[in-house]
C-alpha positions in Angstrom: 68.5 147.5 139.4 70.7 149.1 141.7 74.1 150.4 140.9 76.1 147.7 143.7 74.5 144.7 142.1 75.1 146.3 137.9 78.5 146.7 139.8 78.9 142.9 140.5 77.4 142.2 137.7 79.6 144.4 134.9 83.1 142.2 136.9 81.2 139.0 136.7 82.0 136.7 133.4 77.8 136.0 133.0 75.4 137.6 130.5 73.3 140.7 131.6 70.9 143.5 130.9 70.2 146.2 133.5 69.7 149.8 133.5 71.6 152.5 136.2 70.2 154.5 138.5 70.8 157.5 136.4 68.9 155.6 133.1 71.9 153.6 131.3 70.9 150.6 129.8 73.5 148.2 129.8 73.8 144.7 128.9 76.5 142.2 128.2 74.8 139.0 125.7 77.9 136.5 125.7 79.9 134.8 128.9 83.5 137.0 128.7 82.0 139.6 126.2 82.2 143.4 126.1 79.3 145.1 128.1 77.4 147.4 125.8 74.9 150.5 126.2 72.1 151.6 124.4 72.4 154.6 122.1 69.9 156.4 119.1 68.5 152.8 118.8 71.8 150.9 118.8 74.2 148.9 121.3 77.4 150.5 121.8 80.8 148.2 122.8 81.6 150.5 126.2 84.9 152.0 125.4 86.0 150.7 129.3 85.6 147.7 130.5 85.5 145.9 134.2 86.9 147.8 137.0 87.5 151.4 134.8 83.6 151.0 133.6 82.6 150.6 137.1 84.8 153.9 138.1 83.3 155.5 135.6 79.6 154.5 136.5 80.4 155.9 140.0 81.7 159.1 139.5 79.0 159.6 136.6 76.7 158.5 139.5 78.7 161.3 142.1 78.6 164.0 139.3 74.8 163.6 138.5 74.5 162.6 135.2 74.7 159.6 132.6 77.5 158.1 131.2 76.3 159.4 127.5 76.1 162.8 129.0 79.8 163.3 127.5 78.9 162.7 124.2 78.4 165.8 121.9 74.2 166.2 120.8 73.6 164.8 117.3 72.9 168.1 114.9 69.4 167.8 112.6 69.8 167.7 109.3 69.6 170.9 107.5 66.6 171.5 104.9 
């Protein structure tokens, strides 16, 4: 899926799944509801929603990277 239409898609009120061009998967699973993203086998609630996630999809798309590229790497456990 492209980044225009997940773009329409993430300011539309209708359920969705899609993944970005730089490998988010995102998905929304109720009418009105939160848009999540897929993390270490989990769905996140996006901290932005509507027009600021968009903003942030684009200039994660401008920069080169994902929009989990901000987070800080999970450590292993020590032994």
């Amino acid at each position: 899926m492209n980044n225009e239409k997940l773009k329409s898609l993430i300011t539309s009120p209708l359920p969705f799944f899609g993944v970005t061009e730089q490998g988010d998967v995102l998905a929304r699973y109720v009418p009105y509801g939160p848009v999540f993203r897929w993390s270490w086998n989990q769905m996140i609630p996006m901290p932005v929603q509507g027009s600021d996630l968009i903003w942030l999809l684009q200039s994660a798309h401008e920069e080169g990277h994902s929009i989990t590229d901000t987070e800080k790497p999970r450590r292993a456990k020590a032994k």
